[in-house]
C-alpha positions as CSV (number, residue, x, y, z in Angstrom):
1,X,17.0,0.8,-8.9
2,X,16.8,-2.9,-8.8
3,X,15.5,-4.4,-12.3
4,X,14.2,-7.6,-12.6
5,X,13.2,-9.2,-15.9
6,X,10.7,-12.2,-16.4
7,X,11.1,-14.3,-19.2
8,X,8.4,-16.9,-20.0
9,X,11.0,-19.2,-22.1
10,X,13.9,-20.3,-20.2
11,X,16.3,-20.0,-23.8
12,X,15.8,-16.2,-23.7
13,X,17.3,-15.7,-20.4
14,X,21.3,-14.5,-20.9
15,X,23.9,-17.1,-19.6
16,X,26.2,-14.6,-17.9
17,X,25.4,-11.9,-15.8
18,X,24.5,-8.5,-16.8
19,X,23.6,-6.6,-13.5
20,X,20.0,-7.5,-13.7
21,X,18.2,-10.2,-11.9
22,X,16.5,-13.0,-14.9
23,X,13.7,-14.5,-13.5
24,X,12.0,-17.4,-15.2
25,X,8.5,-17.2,-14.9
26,X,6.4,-20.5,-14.3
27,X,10.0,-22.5,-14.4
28,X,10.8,-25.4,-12.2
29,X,14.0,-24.2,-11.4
30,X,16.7,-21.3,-12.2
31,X,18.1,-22.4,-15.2
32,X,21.5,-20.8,-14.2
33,X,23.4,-19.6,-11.0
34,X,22.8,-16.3,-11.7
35,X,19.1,-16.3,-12.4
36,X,15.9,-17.2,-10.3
37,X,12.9,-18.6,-10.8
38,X,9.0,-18.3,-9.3
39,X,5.9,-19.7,-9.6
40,X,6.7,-23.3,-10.7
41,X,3.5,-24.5,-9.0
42,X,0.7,-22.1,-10.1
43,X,-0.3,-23.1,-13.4
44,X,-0.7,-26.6,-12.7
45,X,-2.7,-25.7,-9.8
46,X,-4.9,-23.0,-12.0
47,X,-5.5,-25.9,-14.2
48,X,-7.1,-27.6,-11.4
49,X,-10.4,-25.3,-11.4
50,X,-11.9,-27.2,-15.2
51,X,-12.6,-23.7,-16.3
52,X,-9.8,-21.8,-18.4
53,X,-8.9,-18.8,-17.0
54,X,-9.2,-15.0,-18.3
55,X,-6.4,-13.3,-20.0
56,X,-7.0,-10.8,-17.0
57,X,-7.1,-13.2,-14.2
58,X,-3.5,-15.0,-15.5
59,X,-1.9,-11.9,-15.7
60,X,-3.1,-10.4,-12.2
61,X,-1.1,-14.2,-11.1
62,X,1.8,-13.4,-13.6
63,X,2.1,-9.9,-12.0
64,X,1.7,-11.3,-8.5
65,X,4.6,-13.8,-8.8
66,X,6.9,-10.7,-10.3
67,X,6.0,-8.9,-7.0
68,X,7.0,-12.1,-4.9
69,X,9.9,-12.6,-6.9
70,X,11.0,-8.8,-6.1
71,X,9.9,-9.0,-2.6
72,X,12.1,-11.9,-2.0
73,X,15.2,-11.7,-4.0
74,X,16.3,-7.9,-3.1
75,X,16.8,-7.6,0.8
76,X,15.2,-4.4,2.4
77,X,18.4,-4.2,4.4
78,X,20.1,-3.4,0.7
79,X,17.9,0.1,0.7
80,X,18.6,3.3,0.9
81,X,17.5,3.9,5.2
82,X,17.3,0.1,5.4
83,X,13.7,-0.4,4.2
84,X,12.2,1.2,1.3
85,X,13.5,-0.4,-2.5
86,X,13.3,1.0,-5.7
87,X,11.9,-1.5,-8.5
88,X,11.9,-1.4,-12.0
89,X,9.6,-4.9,-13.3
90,X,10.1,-6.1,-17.0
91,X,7.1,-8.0,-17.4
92,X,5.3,-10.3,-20.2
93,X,1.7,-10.3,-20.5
94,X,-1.1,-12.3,-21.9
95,X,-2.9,-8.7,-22.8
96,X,-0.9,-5.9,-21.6
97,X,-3.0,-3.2,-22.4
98,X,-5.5,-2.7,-19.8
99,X,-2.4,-3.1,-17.5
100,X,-0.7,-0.5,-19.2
101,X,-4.2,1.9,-18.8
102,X,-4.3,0.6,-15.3
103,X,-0.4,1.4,-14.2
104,X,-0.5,4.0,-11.7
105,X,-3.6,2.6,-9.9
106,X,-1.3,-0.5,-9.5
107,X,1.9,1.0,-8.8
108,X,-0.4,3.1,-6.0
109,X,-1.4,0.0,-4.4
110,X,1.6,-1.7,-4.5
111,X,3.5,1.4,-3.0
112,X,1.1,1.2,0.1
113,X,1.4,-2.1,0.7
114,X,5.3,-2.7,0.8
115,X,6.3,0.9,1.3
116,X,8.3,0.6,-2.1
117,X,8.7,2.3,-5.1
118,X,7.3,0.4,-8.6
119,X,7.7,0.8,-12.2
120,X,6.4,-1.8,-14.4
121,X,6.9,-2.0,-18.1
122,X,4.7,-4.7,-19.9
123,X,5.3,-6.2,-23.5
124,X,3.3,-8.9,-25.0
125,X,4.1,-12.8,-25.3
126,X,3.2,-13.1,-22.2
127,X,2.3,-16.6,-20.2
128,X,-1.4,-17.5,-21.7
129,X,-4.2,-19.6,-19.9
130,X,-3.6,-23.2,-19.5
131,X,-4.7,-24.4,-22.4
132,X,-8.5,-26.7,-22.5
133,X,-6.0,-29.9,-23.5
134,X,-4.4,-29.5,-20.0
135,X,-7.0,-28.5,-18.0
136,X,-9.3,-31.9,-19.8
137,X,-6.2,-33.9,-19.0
138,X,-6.9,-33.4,-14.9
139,X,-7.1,-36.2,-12.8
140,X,-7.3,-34.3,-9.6
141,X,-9.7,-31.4,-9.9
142,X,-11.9,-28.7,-8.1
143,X,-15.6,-29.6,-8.6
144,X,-17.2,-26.7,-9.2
145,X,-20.6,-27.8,-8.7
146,X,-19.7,-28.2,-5.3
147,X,-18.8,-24.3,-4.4
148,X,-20.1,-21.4,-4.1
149,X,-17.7,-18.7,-3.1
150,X,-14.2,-18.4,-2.4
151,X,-12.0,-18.2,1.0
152,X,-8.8,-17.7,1.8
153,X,-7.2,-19.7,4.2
154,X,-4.0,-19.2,6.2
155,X,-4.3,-21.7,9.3
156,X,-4.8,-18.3,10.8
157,X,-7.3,-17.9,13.6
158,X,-9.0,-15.3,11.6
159,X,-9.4,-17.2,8.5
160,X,-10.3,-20.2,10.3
161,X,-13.5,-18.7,12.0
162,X,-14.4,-17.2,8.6
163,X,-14.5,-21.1,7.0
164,X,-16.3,-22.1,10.0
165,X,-19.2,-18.9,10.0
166,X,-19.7,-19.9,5.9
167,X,-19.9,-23.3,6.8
168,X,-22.8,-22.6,9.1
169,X,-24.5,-20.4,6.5
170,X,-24.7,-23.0,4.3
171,X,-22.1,-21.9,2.3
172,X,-19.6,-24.2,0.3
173,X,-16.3,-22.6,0.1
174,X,-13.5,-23.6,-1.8
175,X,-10.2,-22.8,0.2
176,X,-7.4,-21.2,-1.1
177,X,-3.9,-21.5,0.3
178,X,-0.9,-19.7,0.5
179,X,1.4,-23.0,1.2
180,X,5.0,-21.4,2.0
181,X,7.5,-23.8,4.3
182,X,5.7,-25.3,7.3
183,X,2.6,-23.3,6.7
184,X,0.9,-26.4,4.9
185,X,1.0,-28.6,7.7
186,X,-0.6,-26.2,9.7
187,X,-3.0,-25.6,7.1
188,X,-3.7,-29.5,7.0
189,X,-4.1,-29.3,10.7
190,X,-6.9,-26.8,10.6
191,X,-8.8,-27.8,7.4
192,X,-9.0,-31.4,8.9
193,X,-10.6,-30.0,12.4
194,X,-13.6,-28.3,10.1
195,X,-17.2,-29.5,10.8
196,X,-17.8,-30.6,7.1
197,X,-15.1,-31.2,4.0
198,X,-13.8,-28.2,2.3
199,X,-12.2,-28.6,-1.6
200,X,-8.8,-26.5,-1.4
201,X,-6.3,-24.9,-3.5
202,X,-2.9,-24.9,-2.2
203,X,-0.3,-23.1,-3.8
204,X,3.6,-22.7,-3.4
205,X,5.1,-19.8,-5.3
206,X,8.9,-21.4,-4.9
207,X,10.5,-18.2,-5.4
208,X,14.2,-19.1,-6.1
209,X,17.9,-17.9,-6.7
210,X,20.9,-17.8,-5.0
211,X,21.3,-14.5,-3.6
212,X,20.3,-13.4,-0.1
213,X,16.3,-13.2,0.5
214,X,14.1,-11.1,2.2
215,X,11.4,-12.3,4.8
216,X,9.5,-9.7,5.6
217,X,7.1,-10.5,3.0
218,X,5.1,-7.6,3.2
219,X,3.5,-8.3,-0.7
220,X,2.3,-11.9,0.9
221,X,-1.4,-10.5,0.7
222,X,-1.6,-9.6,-2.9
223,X,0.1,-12.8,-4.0
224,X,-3.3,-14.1,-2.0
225,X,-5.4,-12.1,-4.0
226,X,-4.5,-13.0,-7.0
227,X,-4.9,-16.9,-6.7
228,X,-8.1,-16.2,-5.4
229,X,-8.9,-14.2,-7.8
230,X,-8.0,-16.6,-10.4
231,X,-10.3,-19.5,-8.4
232,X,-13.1,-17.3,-7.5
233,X,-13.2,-16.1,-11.3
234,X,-13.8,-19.7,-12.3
235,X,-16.5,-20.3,-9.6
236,X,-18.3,-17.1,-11.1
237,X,-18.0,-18.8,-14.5
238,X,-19.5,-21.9,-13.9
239,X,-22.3,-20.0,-11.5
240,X,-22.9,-18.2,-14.5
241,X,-24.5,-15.0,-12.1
242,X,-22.6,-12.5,-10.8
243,X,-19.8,-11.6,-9.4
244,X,-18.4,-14.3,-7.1
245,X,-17.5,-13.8,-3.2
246,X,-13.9,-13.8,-2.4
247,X,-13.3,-13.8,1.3
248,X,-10.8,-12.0,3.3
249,X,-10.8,-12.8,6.9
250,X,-9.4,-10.3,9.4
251,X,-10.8,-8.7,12.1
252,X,-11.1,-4.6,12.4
253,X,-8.2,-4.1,14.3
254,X,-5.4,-6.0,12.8
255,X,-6.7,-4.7,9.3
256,X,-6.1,-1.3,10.2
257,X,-3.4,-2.4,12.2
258,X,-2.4,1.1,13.8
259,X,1.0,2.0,14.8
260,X,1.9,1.3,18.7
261,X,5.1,3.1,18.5
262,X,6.8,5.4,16.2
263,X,9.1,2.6,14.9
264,X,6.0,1.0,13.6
265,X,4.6,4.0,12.0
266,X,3.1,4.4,8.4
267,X,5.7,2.0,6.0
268,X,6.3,-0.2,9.2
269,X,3.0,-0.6,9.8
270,X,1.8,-3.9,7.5
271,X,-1.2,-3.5,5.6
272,X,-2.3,-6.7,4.2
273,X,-5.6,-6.4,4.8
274,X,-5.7,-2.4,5.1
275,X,-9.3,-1.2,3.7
276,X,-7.6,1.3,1.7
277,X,-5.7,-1.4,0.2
278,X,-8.1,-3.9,-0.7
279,X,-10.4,-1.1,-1.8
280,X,-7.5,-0.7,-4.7
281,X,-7.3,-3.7,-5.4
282,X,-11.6,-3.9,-5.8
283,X,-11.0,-1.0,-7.9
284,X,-8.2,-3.2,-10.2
285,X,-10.4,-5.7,-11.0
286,X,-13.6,-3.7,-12.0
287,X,-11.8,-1.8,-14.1
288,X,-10.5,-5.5,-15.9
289,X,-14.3,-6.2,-16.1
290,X,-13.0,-9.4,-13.1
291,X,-16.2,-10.7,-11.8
292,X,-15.5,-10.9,-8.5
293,X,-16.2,-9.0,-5.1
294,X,-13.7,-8.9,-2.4
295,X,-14.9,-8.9,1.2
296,X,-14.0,-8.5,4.6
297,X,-16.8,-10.0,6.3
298,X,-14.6,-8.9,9.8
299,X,-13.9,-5.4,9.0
300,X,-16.2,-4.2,11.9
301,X,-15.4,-7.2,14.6
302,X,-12.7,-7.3,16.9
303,X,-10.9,-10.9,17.0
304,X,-12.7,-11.4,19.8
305,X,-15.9,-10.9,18.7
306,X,-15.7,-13.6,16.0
307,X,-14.6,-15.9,18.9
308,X,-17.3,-15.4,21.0
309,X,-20.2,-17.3,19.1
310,X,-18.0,-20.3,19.6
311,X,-18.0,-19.6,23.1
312,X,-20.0,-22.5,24.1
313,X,-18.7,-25.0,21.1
314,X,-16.8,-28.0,23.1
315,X,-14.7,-28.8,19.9
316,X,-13.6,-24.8,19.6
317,X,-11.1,-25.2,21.9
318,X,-9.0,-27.4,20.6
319,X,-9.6,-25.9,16.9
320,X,-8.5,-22.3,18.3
321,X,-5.4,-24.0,19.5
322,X,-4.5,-25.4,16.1
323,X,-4.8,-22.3,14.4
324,X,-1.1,-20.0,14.0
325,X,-1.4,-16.1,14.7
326,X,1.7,-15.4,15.6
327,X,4.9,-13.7,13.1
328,X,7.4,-15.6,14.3
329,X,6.2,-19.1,14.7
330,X,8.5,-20.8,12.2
331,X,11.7,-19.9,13.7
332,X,11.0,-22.5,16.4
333,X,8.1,-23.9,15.0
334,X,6.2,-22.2,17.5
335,X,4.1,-19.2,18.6
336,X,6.0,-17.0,20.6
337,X,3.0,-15.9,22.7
338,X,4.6,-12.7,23.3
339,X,4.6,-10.6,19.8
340,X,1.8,-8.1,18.9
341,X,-0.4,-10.6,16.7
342,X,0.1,-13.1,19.7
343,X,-0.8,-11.0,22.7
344,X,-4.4,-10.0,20.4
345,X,-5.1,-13.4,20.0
346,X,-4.4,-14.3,23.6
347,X,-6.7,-11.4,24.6
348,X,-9.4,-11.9,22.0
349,X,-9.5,-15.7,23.4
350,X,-9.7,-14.3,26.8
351,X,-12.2,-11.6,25.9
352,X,-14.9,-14.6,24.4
353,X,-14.0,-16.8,27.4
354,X,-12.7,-19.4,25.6
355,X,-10.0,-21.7,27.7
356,X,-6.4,-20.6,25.5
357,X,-4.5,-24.1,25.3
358,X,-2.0,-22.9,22.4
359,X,1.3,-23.9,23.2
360,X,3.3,-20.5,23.4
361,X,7.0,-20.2,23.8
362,X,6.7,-17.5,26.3
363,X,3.2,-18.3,28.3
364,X,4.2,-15.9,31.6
365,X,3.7,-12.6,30.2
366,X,5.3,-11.4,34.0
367,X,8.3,-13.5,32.2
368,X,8.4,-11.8,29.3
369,X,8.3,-8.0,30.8
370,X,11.6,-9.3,33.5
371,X,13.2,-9.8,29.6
372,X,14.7,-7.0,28.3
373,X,16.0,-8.9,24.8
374,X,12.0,-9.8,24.2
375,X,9.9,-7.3,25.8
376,X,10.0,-4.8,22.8
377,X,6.2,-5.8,21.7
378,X,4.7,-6.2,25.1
379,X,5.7,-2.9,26.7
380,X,4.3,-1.0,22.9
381,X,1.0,-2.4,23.8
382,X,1.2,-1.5,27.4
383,X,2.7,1.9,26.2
384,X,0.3,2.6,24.0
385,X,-3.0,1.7,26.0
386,X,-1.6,4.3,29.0
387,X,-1.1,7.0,26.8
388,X,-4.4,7.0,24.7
389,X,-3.5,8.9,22.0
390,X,-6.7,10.1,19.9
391,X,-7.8,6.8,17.9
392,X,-8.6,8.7,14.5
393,X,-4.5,10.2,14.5
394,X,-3.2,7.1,14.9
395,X,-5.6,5.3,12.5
396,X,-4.4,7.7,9.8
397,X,-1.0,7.0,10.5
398,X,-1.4,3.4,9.0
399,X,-3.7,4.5,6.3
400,X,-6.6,6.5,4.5
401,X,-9.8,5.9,6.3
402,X,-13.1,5.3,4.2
403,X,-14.5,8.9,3.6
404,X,-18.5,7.7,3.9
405,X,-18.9,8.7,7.4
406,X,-20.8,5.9,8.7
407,X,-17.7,3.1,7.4
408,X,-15.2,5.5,9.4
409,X,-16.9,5.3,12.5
410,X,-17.6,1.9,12.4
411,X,-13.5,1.1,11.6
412,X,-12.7,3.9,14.7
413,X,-15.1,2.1,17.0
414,X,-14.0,-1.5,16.0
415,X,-9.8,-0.6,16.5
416,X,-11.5,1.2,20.0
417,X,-13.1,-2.2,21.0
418,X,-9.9,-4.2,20.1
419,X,-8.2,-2.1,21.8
420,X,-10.1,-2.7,24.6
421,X,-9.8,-6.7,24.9
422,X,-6.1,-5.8,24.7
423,X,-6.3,-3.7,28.2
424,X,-9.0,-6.1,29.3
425,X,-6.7,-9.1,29.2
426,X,-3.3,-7.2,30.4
427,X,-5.0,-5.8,33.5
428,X,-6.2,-9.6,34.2
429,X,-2.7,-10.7,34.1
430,X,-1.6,-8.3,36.4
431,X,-0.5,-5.4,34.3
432,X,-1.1,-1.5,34.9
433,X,-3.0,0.1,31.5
C-alpha cells in the first residue's frame, strides 16, 4: 500500500522520513528532500473567477490534486504485475462529511479510471475558499458577465472543434486548461487561431518530489473535471439559473475507446472520457448539491463527423493542423503520426476531406508497417478491422454501456462508424482491411 499524506501547513510535515510520502498541498515547493508538493498554482488561479468558491467545489480540486500527486509520484512499474497500485490518501477537507457519505461512489470512479485501488480517509482543517480579501485584491480576472458556459480545452482536435461549434451558437465559453510542460504553447497556438476571443483558465498542477514519476497519467481527466468544476460553479453563481454547462469534448469512439488488442484490454484501455465514467462523476456532484451539468456534446459523432462542417472553411486547415492528438508528441515535440489517437485523426481528416498538413514524424504509413520497432499500433488497427469481432463484446471490454436502450445503440453505432473512417482511410493508403 502506498500512503500519501497532505498537509495544508508546511510546519506539520515531519523533517525525516518515515516511509510515507508528505505532500504539501497548495505549496510552492517541497519544503524538504523527502517530501513533494502539488498544486502551487490552483488557488491563485481559483481566485481569478471574482466569485468564492463552494466548500464542495475546493475540496473536489483538493481531492483532484491528491490523485495527481499519487498518480505521479508512485511509478506503475513499482506494482504488483507492473500496473495496478494500491493507495491509501490522508486527506484534509474543507467539509469532509459529504465526502465521507460519498466514499465508495468516489473510490468506484476512481478505480475505473486508473485501474487502481483507493482508500481515502478525510479529517477536517482542510484548505478553505480563497478568501473575498484575495479574490477583491485581483488585478487579472475572469469577467463573468462575459460567459456563459464552461469548456475544456486541451489544444486537442476534439476540444478545439467543440470551442469553435459554441462559438457559432452564440455561445461565450470560458476555457479551461490543463497547462502541463509544452502543452501551453500549444494551447496558445490554438486559442489564438479561434474566430472570436475566448477568456481562459490555465492551470499547472506542478506536482513535485524527488523520487521517480509516472507518465501515464491516466487520472489527467479528473484533475480536468475538477477545475472546471470549480469555474463552471462560479459561472452558475453569477448566472444565478441553473446548473451551468461544462463541456467535454470527445468524439464517440475515442470515449469508449475499445480495446484493439488484448494488451489494451479493460485497465489498459484509458477512459478519460468513458460515459460510465463521467456518468460517476455527474452522479458526484449531484449528490454535493454542485450546480453543474457535465456534457459530451460528441458522444454520438465520430472525429470525423465534427470535422466535416468545416469542410469547406479556408482557415480550418491550418487550425486542424495546429491542434495535438497524438500521445507521444512531447518526446520530440512532435506528433508521431503513427500511434492509435494519430492514425484516427489522420483518418477522421481524410473522412471530412479536409487537406491533413500536420507535421507528423512518421507521414508514410507504408514506412511505418517496413518498422518493426514502431509498427505495434498500426498493425492493432489493421488487426482489429480484419477480424471484426462483435462491436458490443469489445465495447464492454472497456466499460459499462448506458442500460437505456436507445443511448447504447447510439454509442455501438457511433464506435461502428469510427471504425469505419479508420478502414476507409487505411484502404486509401494502400492497406488490406
Amino acid at each position: 500500500m502506498n500512503r500519501l499524506i497532505f498537509h495544508v501547513n508546511r510546519d506539520s510535515i515531519p523533517e525525516e522520513p518515515d516511509g510515507n510520502i508528505h505532500v504539501w498541498l497548495y505549496g510552492p515547493s517541497p519544503p524538504f528532500l523527502h517530501a513533494a508538493s502539488v498544486g502551487a498554482q490552483a488557488l491563485d488561479e481559483a481566485s481569478r473567477l471574482t466569485l468564492r468558491p463552494s466548500p464542495a467545489a475546493i475540496d473536489f480540486m483538493s481531492i483532484a490534486m491528491a490523485v495527481t500527486a499519487a498518480d505521479t509520484f508512485v511509478p506503475r512499474s513499482d506494482a504488483r504485475g507492473g500496473w495496478s497500485r494500491d493507495f491509501e490518501i490522508v486527506l484534509p477537507l474543507a467539509n469532509p462529511d459529504p465526502w465521507n457519505a460519498l466514499k465508495p461512489k468516489l473510490q468506484s470512479a476512481l478505480r475505473f479510471l486508473s485501474s487502481d485501488t483507493w482508500e481515502f480517509e478525510f479529517a477536517g482543517h482542510g484548505v478553505q475558499p480563497p478568501p473575498v480579501s484575495l479574490i477583491k485584491s485581483r488585478q487579472r480576472v475572469v469577467d463573468l458577465s462575459q460567459v456563459d458556459c464552461v469548456s475544456l480545452f486541451s489544444g486537442g482536435l476534439d476540444s478545439a472543434i467543440g470551442v469553435l461549434d459554441l462559438l457559432a451558437k452564440s455561445h461565450r465559453p470560458l476555457l479551461i486548461s490543463h497547462a502541463y510542460a509544452k502543452d501551453a504553447q500549444k494551447q496558445d497556438e490554438v486559442a489564438q487561431l479561434l474566430p472570436s476571443h475566448c477568456q481562459r483558465v490555465s492551470v499547472n498542477t506542478y506536482p513535485t518530489w524527488s523520487g521517480a514519476d509516472d507518465d501515464s497519467m491516466r487520472t489527467r481527466s479528473f484533475q480536468f473535471l475538477a477545475l472546471g468544476t470549480v469555474a463552471a460553479e462560479a459561472v452558475a453563481a453569477y448566472r444565478g439559473g441553473p446548473k451551468a454547462e461544462l463541456y467535454v469534448c470527445e468524439n464517440g469512439l475515442i470515449a469508449l475507446n475499445p480495446p484493439l488488442t488484448p494488451r489494451r484490454m479493460g485497465s489498459h484501455s484509458t477512459r478519460t472520457a468513458h460515459p460510465h465514467f463521467l456518468e460517476s462523476i455527474q452522479s458526484l456532484l449531484d449528490a454535493l448539491h454542485v450546480p453543474i451539468q457535465i456534457v459530451n456534446p460528441y458522444r454520438h459523432r465520430t472525429k470525423g463527423e465534427m470535422a466535416l462542417p468545416y469542410a469547406n472553411d479556408p482557415n480550418f486547415r491550418a487550425f486542424a493542423s495546429s491542434t495535438v492528438s497524438c500521445g507521444k508528441w512531447k518526446r520530440r515535440n512532435q506528433q508521431c503520426g503513427r500511434c492509435v489517437p494519430c492514425l484516427i485523426r489522420r483518418a477522421s481528416l481524410h473522412a471530412a476531406a479536409v487537406v491533413d498538413d500536420t507535421d507528423y514524424q512518421f507521414p508514410d504509413l507504408r514506412a511505418v508497417m517496413d518498422d518493426e520497432e514502431g509498427r505495434d499500433d498500426l498493425v492493432a488497427v489493421q488487426a482489429a478491422l480484419i477480424r471484426g469481432s462483435p462491436l458490443e463484446v469489445e465495447l464492454m471490454k472497456a466499460g459499462p454501456l448506458p442500460t437505456e436502450a436507445v443511448e447504447r445503440k447510439a454509442y455501438i453505432d457511433v464506435a461502428a462508424r469510427g471504425l469505419s473512417e479508420l478502414r476507409a482511410y487505411l484502404t486509401s493508403e494502400g492497406f488490406a482491411v
